[in-house]
Rosetta silent file (secondary structure, phi, psi, omega in degrees, C-alpha in Angstrom):
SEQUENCE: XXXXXXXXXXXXXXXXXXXXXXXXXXXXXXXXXXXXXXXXXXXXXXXXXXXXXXXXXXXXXXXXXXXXXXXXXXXXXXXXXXXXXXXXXXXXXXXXXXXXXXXXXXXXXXXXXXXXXXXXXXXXXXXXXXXXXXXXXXXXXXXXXXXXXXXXXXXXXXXXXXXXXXXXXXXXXXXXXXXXXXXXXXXXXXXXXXXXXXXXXXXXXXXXX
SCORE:     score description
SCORE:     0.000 S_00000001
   1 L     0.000  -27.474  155.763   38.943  310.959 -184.908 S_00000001
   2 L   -13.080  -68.581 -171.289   38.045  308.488 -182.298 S_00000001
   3 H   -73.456  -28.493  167.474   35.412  306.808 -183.884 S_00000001
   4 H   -87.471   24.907  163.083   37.365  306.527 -186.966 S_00000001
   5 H   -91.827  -57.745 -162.220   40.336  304.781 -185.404 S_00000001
   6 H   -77.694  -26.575  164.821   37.938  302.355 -183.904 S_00000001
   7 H   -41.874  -48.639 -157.242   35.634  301.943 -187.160 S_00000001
   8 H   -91.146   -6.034  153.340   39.033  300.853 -189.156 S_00000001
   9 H   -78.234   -9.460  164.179   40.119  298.739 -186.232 S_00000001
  10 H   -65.148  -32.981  178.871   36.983  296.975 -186.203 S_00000001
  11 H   -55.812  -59.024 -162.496   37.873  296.165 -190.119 S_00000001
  12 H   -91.196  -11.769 -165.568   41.336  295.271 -189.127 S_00000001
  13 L  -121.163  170.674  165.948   41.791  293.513 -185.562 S_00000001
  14 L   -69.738  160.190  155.334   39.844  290.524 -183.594 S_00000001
  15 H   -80.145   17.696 -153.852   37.637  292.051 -180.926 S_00000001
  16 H  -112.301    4.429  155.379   39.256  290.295 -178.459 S_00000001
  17 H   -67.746  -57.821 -171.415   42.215  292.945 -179.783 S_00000001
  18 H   -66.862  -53.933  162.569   39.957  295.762 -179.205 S_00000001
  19 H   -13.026  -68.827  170.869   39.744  294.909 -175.860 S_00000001
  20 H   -49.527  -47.859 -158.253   43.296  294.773 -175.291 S_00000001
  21 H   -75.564  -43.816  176.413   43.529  298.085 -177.157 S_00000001
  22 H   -65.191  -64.643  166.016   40.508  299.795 -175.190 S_00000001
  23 H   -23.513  -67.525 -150.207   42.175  298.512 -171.974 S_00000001
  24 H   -82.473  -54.890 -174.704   45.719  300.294 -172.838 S_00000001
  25 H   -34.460  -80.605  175.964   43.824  303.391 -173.917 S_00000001
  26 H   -37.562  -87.137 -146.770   42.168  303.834 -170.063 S_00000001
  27 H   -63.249  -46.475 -171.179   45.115  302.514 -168.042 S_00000001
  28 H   -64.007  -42.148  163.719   47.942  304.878 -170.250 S_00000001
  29 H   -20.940  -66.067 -160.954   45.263  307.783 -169.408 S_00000001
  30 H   -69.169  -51.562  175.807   45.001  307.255 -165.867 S_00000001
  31 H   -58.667  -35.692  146.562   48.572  306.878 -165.659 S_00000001
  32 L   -49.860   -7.609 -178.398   49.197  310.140 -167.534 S_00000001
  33 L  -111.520  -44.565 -178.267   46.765  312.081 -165.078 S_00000001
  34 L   -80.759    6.350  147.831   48.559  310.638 -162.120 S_00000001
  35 L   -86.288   -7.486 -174.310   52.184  311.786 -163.608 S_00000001
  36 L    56.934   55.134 -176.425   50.452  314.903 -164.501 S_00000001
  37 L  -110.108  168.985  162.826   51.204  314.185 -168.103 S_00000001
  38 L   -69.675  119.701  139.560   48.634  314.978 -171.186 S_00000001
  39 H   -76.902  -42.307  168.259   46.450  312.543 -171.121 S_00000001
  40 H     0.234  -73.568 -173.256   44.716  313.189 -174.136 S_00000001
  41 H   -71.899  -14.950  158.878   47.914  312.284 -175.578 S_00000001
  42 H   -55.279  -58.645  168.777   48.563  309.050 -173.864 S_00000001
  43 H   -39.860  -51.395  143.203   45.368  308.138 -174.540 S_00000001
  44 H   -35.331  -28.633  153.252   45.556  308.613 -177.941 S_00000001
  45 H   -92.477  -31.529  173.572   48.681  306.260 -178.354 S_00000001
  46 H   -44.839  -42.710 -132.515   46.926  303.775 -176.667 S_00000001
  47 L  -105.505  -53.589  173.354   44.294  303.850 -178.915 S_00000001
  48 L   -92.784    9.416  178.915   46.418  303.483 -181.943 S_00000001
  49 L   -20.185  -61.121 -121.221   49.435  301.146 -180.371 S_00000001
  50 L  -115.516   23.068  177.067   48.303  298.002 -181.834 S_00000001
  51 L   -41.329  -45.614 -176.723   47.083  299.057 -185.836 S_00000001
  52 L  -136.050   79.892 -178.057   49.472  296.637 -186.986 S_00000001
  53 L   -64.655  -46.967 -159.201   49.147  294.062 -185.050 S_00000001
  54 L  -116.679   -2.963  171.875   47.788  291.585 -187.510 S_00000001
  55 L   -34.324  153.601  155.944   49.958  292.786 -190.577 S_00000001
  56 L   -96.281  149.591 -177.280   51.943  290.096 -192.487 S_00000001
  57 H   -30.499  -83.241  163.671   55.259  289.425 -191.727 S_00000001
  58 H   -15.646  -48.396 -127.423   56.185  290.413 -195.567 S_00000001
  59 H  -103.362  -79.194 -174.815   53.691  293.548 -194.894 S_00000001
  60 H   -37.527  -54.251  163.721   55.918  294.957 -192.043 S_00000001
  61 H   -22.261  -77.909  165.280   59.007  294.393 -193.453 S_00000001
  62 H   -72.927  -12.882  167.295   58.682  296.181 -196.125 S_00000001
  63 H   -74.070  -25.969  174.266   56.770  299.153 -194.877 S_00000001
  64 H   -82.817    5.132  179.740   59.517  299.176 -192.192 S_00000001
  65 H   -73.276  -70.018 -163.568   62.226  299.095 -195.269 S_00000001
  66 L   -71.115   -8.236  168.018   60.754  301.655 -196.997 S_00000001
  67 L  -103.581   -7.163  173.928   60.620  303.778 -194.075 S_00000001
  68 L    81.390   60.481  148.835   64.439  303.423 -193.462 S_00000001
  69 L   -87.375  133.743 -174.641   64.228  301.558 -190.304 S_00000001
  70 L   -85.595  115.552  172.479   67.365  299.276 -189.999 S_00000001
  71 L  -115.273  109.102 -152.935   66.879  295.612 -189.668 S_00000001
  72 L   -85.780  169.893 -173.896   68.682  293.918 -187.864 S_00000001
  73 H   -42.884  -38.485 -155.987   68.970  289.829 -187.661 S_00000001
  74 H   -91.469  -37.980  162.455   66.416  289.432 -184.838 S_00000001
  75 H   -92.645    7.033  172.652   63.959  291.385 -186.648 S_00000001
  76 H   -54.657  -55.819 -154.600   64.501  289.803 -189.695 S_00000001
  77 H   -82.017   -6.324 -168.507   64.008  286.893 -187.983 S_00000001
  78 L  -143.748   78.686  177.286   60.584  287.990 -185.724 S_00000001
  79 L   -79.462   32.132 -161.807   59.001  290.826 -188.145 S_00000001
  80 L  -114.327  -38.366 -179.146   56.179  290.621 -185.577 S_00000001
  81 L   -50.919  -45.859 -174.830   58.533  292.867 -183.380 S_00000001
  82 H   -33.055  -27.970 -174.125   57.766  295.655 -186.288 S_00000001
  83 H   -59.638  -17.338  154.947   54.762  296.189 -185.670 S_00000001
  84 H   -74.129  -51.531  159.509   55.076  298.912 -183.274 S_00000001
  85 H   -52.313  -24.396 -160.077   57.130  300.812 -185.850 S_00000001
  86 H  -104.393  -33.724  177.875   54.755  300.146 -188.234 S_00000001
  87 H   -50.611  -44.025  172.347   51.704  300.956 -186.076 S_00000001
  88 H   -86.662   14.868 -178.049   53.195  304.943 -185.921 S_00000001
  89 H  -101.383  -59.094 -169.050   53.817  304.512 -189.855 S_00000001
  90 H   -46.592  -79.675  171.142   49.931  303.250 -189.965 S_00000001
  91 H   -13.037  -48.829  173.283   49.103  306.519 -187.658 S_00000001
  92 H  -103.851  -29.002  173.041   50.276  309.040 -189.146 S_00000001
  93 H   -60.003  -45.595 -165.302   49.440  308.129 -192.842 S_00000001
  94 L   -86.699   -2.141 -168.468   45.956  306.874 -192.672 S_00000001
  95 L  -143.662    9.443 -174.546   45.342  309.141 -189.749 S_00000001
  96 L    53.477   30.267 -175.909   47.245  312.198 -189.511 S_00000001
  97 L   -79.190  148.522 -152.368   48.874  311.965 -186.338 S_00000001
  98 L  -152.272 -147.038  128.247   52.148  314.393 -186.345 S_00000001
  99 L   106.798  119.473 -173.030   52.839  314.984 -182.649 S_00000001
 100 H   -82.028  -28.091  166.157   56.285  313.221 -182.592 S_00000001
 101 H   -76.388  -18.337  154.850   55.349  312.262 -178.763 S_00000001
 102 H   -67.036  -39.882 -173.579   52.420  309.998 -179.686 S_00000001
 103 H   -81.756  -40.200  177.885   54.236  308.375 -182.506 S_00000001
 104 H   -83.756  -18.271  135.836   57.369  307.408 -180.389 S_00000001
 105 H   -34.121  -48.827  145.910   55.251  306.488 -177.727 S_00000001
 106 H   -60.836  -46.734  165.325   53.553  304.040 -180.208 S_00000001
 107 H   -48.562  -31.565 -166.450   57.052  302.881 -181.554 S_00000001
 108 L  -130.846   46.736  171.513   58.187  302.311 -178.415 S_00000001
 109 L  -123.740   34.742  162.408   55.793  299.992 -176.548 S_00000001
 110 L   -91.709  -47.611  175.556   56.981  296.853 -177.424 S_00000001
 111 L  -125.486   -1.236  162.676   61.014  296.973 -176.924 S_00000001
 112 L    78.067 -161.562  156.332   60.851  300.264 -175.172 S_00000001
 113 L   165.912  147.308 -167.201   64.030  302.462 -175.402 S_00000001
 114 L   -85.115  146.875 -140.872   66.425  303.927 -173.125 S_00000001
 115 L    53.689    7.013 -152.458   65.808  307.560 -172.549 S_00000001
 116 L   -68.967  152.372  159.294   62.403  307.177 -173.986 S_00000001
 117 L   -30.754  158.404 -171.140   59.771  309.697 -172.259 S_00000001
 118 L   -78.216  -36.447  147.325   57.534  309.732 -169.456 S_00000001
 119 L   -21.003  -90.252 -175.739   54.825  309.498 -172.421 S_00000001
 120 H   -44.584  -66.461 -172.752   56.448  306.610 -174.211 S_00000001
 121 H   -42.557  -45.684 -171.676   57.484  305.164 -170.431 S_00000001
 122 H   -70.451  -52.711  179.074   53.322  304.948 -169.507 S_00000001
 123 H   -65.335  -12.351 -176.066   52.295  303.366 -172.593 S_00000001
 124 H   -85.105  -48.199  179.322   54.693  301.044 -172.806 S_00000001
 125 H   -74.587  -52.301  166.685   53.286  300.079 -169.064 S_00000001
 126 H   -42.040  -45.510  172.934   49.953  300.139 -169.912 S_00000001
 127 H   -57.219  -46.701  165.386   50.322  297.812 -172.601 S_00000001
 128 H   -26.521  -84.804 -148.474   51.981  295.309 -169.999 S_00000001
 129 H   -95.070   10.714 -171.937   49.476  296.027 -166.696 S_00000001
 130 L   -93.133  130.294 -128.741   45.678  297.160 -168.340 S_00000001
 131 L   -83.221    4.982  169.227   43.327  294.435 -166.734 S_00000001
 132 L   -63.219  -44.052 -164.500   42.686  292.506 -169.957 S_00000001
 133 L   -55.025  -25.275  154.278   46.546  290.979 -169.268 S_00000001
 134 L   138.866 -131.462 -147.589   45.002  288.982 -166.031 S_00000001
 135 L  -159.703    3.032 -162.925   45.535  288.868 -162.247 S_00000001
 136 L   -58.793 -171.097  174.363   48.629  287.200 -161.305 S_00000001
 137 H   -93.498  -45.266  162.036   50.659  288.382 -158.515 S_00000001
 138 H   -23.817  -65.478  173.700   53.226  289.624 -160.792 S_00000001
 139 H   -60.613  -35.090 -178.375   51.321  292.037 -162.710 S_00000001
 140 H   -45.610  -42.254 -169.273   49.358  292.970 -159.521 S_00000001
 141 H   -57.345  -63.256 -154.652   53.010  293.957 -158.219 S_00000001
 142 H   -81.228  -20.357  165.845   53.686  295.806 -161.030 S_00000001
 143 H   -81.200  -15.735  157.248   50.771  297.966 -161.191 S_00000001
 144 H   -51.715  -48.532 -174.490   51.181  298.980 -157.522 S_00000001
 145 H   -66.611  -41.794 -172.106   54.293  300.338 -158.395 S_00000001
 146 H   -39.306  -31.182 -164.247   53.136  302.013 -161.960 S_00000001
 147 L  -109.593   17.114  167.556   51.812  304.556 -159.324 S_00000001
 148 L  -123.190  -30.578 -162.574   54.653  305.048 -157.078 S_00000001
 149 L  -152.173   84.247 -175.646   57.611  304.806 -158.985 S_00000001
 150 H   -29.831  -52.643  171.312   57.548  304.962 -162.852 S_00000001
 151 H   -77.755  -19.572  179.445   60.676  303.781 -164.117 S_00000001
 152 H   -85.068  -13.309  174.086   61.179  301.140 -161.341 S_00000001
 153 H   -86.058  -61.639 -151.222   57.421  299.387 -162.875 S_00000001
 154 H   -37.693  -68.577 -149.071   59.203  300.013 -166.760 S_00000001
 155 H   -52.542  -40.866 -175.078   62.055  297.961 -165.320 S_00000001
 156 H   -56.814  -47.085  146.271   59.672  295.581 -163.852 S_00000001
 157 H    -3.329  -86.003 -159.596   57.892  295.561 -167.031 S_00000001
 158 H   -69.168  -24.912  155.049   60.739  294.413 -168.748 S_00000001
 159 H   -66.382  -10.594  139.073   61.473  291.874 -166.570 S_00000001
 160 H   -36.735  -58.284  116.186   58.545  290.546 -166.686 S_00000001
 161 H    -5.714  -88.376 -139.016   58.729  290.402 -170.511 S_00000001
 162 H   -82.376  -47.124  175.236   62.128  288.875 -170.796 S_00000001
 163 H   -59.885  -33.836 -174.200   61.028  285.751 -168.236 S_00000001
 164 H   -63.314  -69.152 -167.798   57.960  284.988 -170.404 S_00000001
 165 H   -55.573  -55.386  165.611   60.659  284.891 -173.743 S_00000001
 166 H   -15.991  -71.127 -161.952   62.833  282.580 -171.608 S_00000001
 167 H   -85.007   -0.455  130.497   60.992  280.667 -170.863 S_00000001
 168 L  -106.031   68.145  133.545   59.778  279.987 -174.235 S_00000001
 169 L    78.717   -1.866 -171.811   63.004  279.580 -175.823 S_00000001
 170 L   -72.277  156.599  169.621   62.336  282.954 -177.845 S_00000001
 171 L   -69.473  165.418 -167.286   64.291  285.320 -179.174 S_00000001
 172 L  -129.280  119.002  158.883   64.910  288.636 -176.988 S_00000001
 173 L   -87.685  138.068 -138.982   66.049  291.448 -179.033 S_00000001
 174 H   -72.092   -3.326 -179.642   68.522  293.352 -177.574 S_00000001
 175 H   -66.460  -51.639 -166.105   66.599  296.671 -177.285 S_00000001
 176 H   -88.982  -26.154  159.041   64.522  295.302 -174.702 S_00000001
 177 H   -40.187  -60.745  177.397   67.661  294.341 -172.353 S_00000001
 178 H   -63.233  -52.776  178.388   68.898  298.041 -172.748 S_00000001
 179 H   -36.962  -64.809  164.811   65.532  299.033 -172.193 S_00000001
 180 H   -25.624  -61.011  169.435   65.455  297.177 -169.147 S_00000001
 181 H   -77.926  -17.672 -163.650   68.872  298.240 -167.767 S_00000001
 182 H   -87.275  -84.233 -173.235   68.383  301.979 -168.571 S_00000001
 183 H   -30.152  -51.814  177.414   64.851  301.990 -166.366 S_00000001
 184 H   -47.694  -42.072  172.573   66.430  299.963 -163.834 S_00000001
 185 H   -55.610  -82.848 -163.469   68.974  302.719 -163.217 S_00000001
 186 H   -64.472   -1.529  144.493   66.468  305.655 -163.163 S_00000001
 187 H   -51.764  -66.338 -171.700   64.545  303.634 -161.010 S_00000001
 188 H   -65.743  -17.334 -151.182   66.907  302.999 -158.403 S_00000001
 189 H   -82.638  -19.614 -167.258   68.356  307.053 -158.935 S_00000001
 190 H   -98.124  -16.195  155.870   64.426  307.821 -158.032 S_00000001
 191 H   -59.250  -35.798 -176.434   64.214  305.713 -155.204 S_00000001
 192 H   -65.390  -33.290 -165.543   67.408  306.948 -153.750 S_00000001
 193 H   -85.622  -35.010 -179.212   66.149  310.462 -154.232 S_00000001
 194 H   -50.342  -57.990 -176.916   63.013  309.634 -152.598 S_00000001
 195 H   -51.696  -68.917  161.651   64.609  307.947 -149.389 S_00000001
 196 H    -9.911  -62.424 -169.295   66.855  311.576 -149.295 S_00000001
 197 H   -81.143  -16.775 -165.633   64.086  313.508 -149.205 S_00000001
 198 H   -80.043  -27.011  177.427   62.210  311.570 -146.806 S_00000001
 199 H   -81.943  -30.820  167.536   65.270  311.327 -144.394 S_00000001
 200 H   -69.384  -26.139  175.611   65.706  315.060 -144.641 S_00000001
 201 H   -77.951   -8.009 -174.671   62.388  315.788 -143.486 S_00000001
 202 L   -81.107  129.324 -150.088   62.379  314.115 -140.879 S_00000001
 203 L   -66.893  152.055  176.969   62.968  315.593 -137.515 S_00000001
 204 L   -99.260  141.820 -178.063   66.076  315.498 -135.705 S_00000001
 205 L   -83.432  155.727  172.526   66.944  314.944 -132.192 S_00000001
 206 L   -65.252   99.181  159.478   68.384  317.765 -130.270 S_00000001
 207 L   -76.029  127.969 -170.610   71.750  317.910 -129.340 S_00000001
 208 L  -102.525  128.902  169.709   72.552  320.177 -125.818 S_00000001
 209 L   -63.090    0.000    0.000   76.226  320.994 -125.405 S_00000001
């Protein structure tokens, strides 16, 4: 099914989109082998994330209306956010994807979502950190972490994210905020747990009555 994801993205995207897309594929793998997740199936949302990428506004809309997705002002107002809804809409019609963890994984690597999966949680990073996105020190940061401490790179992720829309004046839908705060928690709860175990192993001095 490979090649016939990338035949009809050759139809439908730029190549400098396939790039991006090939990129996310590899890095959500690799990230998925080192959580000791399927990759297969990471890989496989990479590889269809970004179907409708290039949709028209109008075009999203209504496929996500017609799919009963609720739309709210901000995506009224930015139908560009849809496109990861619309991308697991694309997926499973034209391509027969089922597997409810690949499709919310696709759904949810734009604005995230709090509780979202360890699945959902890679790809979401991957889109972010896969070396098409550049070199800064920021990203650099954040992909050190993708490999120590999942949810504390999401949160970084999203902060990361939310400073770019600052600072051009954009709207932030509110999804990505929650998103944001909910990683930030299970971030710090997995650091905390970390430090724990590492201070219990550690040897103790002897007390002599």
């Amino acid at each position: 099914m490979r090649d016939r994801i990338l035949a009809w993205l050759e139809k439908n995207v730029p190549p400098s989109r396939i790039e991006h897309i090939l990129g996310v594929e590899q890095m959500a793998s690799n990230l998925a082998s080192h959580y000791h997740l399927d990759a297969d199936k990471a890989a496989q949302a990479g590889l269809l994330h970004d179907l409708a990428k290039y949709f028209r506004p109008k075009q999203l809309l209504q496929m996500a209306i017609a799919e009963g997705i609720e739309i709210d002002p901000i995506l009224e107002a930015n139908p560009h956010l849809l496109h990861a809804d619309v991308s697991a809409i694309v997926a499973r019609d034209e391509f027969g994807v089922t597997e409810p963890e690949i499709l919310a994984a696709i759904q949810n690597h734009t604005l995230g979502r709090p509780n979202m999966s360890e699945l959902s949680c890679v790809v979401f990073l991957a889109d972010t950190i896969e070396p098409g996105r550049g070199d800064t020190p920021e990203l650099n940061q954040i992909r050190d972490i993708s490999r120590e401490n999942l949810y504390k790179a999401v949160w970084l992720a999203s902060d990361y994210a939310l400073q770019h829309l600052l600072s051009k004046h954009r709207l932030i839908h509110p999804r990505t905020i929650m998103t944001r705060n909910w990683a930030l928690l299970q971030g710090s709860k997995s650091q905390s747990a970390n430090v724990e175990t590492v201070d219990r192993n550690q040897p103790r001095d002897r007390v002599l009555a």
